[in-house]
C-alpha positions in Angstrom: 114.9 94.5 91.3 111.8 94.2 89.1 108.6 92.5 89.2 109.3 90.2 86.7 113.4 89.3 88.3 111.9 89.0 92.0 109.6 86.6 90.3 112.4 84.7 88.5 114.5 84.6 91.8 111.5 82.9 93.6 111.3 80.2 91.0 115.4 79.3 91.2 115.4 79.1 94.6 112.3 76.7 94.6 114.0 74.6 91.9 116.9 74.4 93.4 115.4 73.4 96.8 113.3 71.0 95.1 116.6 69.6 93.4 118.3 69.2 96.6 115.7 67.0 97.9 115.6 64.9 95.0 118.8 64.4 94.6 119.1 63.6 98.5 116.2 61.7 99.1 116.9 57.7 100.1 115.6 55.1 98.0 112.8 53.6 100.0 110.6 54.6 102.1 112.0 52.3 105.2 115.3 54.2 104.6 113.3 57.9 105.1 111.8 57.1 108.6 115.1 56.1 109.8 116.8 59.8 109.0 115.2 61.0 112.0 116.7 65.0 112.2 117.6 65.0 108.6 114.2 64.7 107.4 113.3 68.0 109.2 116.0 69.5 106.7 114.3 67.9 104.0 110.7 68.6 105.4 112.3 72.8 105.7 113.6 72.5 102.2 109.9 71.8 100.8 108.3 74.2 103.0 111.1 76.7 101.5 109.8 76.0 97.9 106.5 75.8 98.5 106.4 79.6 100.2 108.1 80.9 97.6 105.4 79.7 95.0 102.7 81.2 97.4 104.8 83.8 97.6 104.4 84.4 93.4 100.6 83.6 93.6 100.4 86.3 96.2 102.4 89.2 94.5 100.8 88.3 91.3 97.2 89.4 92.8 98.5 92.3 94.6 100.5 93.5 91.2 96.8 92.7 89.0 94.9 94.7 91.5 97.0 97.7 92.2 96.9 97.9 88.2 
């Protein structure tokens, strides 16, 4: 797999995790605090997509230096 595909990959899956929370999340605030467990799956979902884009940030320096 390329540079540029690994890349692509990492940006689909944080989407896609970011897309599932969205479309999952409850409408207020009050609503949240009561999903007890399932907001660790939610709270794991953004954690997911945010590593991935630190992920990116990270291989884009390594790829810029070892040029």
């Amino acid at each position: 797999m390329s540079f540029k595909e690994r890349i692509e990959e990492k940006i689909v899956k944080s989407r896609d995790a970011l897309e599932e929370v969205e479309d999952n999340l409850p409408e207020t605030f009050e609503e949240f605090k009561k999903l007890g467990l399932i907001k660790d799956g939610i709270y794991k979902k953004i954690e997911f997509a945010i590593q991935n884009i630190i992920d990116i940030n990270f291989s884009q320096r390594i790829k810029i230096r070892s040029s």
